[in-house]
C-alpha positions as CSV (number, residue, x, y, z in Angstrom):
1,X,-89.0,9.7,-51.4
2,X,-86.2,7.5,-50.0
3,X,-86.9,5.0,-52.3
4,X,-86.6,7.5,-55.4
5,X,-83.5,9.0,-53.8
6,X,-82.1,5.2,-53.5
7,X,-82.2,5.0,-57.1
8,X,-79.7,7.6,-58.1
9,X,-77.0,5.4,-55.9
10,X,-77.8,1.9,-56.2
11,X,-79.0,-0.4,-59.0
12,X,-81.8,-1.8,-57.7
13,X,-83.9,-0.2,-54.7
14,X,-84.9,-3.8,-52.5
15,X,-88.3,-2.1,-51.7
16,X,-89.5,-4.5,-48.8
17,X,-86.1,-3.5,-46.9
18,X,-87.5,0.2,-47.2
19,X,-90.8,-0.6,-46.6
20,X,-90.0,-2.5,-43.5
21,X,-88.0,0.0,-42.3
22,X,-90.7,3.0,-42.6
23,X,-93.1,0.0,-41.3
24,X,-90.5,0.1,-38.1
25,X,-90.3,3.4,-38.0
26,X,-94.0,4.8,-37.8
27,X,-94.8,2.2,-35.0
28,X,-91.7,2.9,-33.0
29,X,-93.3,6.9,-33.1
30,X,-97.1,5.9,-33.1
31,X,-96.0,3.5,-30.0
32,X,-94.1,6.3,-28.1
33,X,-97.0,8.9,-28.5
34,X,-99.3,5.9,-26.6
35,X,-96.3,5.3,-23.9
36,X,-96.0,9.1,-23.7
37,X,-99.7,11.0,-24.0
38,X,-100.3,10.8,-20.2
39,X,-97.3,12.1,-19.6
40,X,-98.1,15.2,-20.5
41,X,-100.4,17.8,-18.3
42,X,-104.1,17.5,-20.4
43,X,-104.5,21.5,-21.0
44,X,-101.2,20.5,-23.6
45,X,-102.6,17.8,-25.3
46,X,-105.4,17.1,-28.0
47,X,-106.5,13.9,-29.5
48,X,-107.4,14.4,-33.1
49,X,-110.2,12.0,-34.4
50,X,-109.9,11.7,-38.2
51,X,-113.6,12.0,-38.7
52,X,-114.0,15.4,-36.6
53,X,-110.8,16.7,-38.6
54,X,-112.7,15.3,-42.0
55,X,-116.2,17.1,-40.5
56,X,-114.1,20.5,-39.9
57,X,-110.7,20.4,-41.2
58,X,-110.1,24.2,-40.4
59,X,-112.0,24.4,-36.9
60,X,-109.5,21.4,-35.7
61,X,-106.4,23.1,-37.1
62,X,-107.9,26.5,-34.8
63,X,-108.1,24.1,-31.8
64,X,-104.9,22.9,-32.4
65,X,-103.1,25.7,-32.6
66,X,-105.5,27.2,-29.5
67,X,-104.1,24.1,-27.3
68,X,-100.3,25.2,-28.5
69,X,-101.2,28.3,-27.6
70,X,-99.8,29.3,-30.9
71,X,-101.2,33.0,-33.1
72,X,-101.0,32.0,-36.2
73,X,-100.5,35.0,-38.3
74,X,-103.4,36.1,-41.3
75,X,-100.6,35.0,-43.7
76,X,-100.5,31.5,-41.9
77,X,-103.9,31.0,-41.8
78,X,-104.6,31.2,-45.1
79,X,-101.6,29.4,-46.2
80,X,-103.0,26.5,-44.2
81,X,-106.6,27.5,-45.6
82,X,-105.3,27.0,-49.2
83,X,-103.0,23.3,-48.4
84,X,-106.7,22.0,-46.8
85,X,-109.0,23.1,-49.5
């Protein structure tokens, strides 16, 4: 999306310069999570594995949202029933 927004101000979009810098980016967050995960107390926290979210997309969403201690309402829950089908 940066890149396509890019071209409606500059010539010529150098895409390895916005590659590297999402590159940058997602490790700078992935590598904070890892610094940061045991800092938070464990009844706060899940670890996702992609093939249990894969197995049961819907069930992890449920435990997700059971650990946030978030309701979603009907409305949410099949909004985010629809986006995973």
């Amino acid at each position: 999306m940066m890149t396509y927004t890019m071209r409606m101000s500059i010539d010529e979009v150098d895409v390895r310069t916005v590659a590297g810098y999402w590159i940058d980016r997602i490790d700078e967050m992935l590598s904070a999570c890892l610094r940061d995960h045991d800092k938070l107390p464990p009844e706060r926290t899940i670890d996702v594995r992609f093939d249990e979210f894969m197995a049961d997309d819907m069930a992890m969403a449920e435990r997700v949202w059971d650990t946030a201690g978030y309701a979603p309402s009907d409305e949410s829950r099949s909004a985010v029933a629809e986006y995973l089908a």
